[in-house]
C-alpha angles and dihedrals in degrees: 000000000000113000120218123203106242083244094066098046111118133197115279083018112135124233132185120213119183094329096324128104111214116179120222110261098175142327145204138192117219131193107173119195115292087337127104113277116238144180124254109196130186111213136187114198101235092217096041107032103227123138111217121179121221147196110220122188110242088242091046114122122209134193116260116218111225111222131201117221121218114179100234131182115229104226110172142322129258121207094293098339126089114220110213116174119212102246094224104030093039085214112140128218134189126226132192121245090227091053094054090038118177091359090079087072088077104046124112122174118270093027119138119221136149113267109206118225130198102205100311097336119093108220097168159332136258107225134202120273087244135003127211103233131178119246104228102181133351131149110282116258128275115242119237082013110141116221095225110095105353111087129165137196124270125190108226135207095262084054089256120139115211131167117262125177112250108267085074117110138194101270088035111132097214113178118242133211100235097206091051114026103230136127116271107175143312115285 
């Protein structure tokens, strides 16, 4: 088990406290003032699903999970599971949606991706930097309209809706940033 000092966390890193996983939400630094500078972390137990928030000295030292890979193809959703299929066993496995959390906005069938054990329990998936979606509906561009600073929301295949500048059309591929969700470009 490798440990890992609060300062170097980073944000979709596993952790394992006492004999839970949590996943990094989101984290902070904070310094404040004259006082010692510490860590708030947002956590969501990977078996039960809750999300805790914590205060972490800035010398604390936490326990890093170390994850297999498998390269896995996602193949359909079920209910509120995700079905992925190892691509050289051919052995399938399902997923919660809680477990994989905002990363199954960027899933489209047939994608392959790396799915991430620990030991023999998947508890989660690496994704792309960036995916290629549909846009299914969004409100039709503004003539004359310059796409500096003007953007406007487009619902995607996956159901997502991200912000996209105003030359894009339903039908359009545009290229996503899968950590934040933003518009890159037009695919």
């Amino acid at each position: 088990m490798a440990s890992i000092q609060a300062t170097r966390l980073k944000k979709g890193m596993l952790i394992k406290v006492d004999q839970d996983l949590f996943r990094v939400l989101e984290l902070q630094h904070v310094t404040p003032g004259n006082l010692r500078g510490f860590v708030r972390v947002k956590l969501r137990n990977i078996r039960s699903g809750s999300v805790s928030d914590q205060k972490l000295r800035s010398e604390d030292s936490l326990d890093r999970a170390t994850l297999d890979e498998h390269e896995m193809q996602y193949l359909y959703k079920d209910g509120d599971d995700y079905c992925f299929m190892n691509t050289s066993s051919y052995e399938q496995v399902h997923i919660s949606g809680g477990v994989l959390g905002e990363s199954v906005n960027y899933l489209k069938a047939e994608m392959t991706i790396q799915v991430e054990f620990y030991g023999s329990e998947p508890v989660g998936i690496e994704l792309p930097p960036a995916v290629d979606l549909k846009v299914l509906e969004t409100a039709p561009g503004i003539k004359g309209a310059t796409a500096s600073a003007q953007v406007k929301p487009a619902t995607l295949e996956t159901g997502i809706v991200v912000q996209v500048p105003p030359f894009v059309n339903p039908g359009d591929m545009v290229r996503i940033n899968t950590e934040t969700g933003e518009y890159l470009s037009r695919a």
